[in-house]
C-alpha positions in Angstrom: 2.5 -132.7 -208.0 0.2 -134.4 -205.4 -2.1 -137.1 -206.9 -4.5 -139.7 -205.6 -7.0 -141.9 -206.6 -11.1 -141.4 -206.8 -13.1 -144.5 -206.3 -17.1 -145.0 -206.8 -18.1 -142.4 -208.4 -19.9 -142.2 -211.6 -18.0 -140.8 -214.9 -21.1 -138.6 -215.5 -20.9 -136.9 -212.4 -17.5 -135.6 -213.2 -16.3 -135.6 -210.0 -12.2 -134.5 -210.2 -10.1 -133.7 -207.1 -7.8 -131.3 -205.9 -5.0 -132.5 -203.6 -3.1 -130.4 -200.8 -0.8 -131.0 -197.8 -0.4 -129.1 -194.7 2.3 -126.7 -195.0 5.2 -127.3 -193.2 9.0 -127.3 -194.6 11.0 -129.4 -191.7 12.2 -133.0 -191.5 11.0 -133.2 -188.0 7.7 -131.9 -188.8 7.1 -134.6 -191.4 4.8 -136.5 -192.1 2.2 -133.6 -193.3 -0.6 -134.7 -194.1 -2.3 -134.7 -197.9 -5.9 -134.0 -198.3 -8.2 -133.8 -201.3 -11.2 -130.9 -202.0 -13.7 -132.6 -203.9 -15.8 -131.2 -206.7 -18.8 -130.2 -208.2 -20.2 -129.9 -204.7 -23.7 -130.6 -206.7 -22.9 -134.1 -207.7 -21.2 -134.9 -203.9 -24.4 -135.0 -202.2 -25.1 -138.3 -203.9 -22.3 -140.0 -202.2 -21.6 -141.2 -199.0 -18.2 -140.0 -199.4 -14.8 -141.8 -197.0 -12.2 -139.6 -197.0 -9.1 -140.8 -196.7 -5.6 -138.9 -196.3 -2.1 -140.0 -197.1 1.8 -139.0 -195.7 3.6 -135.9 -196.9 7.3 -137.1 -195.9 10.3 -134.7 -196.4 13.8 -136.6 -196.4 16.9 -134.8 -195.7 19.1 -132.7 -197.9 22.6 -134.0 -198.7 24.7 -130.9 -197.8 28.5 -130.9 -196.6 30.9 -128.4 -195.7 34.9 -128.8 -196.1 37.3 -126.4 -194.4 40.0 -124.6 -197.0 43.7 -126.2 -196.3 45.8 -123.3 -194.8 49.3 -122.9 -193.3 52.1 -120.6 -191.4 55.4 -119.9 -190.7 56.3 -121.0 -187.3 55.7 -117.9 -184.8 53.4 -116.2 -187.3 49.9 -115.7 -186.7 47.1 -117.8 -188.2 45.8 -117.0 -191.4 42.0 -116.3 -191.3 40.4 -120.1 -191.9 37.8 -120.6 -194.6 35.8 -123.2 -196.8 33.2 -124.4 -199.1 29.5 -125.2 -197.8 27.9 -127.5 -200.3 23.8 -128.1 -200.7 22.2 -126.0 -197.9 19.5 -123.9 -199.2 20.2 -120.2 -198.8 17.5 -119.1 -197.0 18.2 -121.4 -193.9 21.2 -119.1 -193.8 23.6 -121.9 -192.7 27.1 -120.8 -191.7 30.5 -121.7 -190.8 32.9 -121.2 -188.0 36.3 -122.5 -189.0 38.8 -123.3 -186.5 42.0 -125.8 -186.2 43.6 -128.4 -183.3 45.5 -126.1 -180.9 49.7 -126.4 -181.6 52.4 -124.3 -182.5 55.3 -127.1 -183.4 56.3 -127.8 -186.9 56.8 -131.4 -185.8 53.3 -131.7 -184.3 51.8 -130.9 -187.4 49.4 -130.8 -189.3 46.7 -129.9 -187.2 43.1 -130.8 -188.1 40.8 -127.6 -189.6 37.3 -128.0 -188.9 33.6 -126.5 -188.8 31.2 -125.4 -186.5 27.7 -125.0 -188.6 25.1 -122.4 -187.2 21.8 -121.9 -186.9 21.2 -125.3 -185.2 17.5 -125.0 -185.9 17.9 -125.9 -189.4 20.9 -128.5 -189.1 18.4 -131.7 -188.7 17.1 -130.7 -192.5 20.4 -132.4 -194.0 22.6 -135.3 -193.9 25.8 -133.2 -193.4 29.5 -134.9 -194.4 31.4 -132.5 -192.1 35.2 -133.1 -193.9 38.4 -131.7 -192.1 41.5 -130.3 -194.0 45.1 -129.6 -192.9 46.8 -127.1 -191.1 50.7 -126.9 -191.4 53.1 -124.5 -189.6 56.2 -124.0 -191.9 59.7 -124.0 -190.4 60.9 -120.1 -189.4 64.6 -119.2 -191.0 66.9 -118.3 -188.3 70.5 -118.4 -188.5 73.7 -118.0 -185.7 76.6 -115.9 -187.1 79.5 -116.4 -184.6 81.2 -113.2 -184.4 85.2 -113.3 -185.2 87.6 -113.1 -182.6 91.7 -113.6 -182.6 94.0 -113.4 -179.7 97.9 -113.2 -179.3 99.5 -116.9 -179.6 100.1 -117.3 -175.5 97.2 -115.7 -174.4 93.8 -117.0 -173.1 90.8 -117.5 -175.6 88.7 -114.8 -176.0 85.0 -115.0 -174.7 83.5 -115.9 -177.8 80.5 -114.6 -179.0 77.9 -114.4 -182.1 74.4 -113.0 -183.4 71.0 -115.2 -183.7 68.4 -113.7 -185.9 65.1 -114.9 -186.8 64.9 -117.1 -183.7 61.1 -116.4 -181.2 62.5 -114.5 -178.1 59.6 -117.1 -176.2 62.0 -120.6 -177.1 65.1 -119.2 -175.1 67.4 -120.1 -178.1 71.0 -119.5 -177.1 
């Protein structure tokens, strides 16, 4: 509610005011300015009448947006990344792209999930805390089976041999 204050006019008169601002819904259009519409119009021509305007300011929003931990299994592809936006107003439409560090070690993990916000025309409106959240890549079970072998006593070994499962053809496990 917009309010001001009235100033030399007589009480009989009655004269009351109606305040407004220039619209406008943007930090970076702020100030807007506040304005008052006097009346009865009857009673204003008595007046030499200063009119006098004051700041309409608009402070950011506290919004925030916090990508979802996720993981994998080594060699697996990534899960689809997601999170929580917090205290943007719905119709600015704000959005997230979630995406993590590049790697595809266990031991270089975890990686760091974070967000890309869209549409940047609406961004300056808030203070944004942009958090970050993990991204781990499990161990994948492999195994070696050696295969059995036997020879005659006196005779050479045998070439010996075995079966790797589970292991990514792309690491050149042997």
């Amino acid at each position: 509610v917009l309010t001001g204050t009235l100033s030399g006019f007589l009480a009989e008169d009655g004269v009351t005011a109606s305040y407004s601002r220039t619209a406008g819904e943007s930090v970076a259009g702020s100030p807007y300015p506040i304005s008052a519409t006097l009346s009865p119009a009857g009673a204003l021509a008595n007046y030499t009448i200063t009119q006098n305007t004051a700041d309409f300011t608009i402070h950011t929003a506290t919004a925030s947006v916090t990508p979802a931990a996720a993981s994998k299994t080594y060699g697996s592809a990534d899960p689809v990344l997601t999170g929580t936006l917090s205290g943007f107003l719905a119709g600015d439409g704000v959005t997230a792209t979630y995406s993590r560090t590049a790697g595809e070690s266990v031991a270089g993990g975890p990686y760091a999930i974070s967000a890309t916000l869209s549409p940047a025309s609406v961004l300056a409106n808030y203070t944004i805390t942009s958090n970050t959240a993990a991204f781990t890549i499990g161990a994948k079970p492999a195994s070696v089976a050696p295969a059995a072998a036997s020879k005659t006593y006196g005779a050479a070994d045998p070439v010996l041999t075995g079966t790797l499962s589970g292991f990514l053809a792309g690491d050149g496990v042997t």
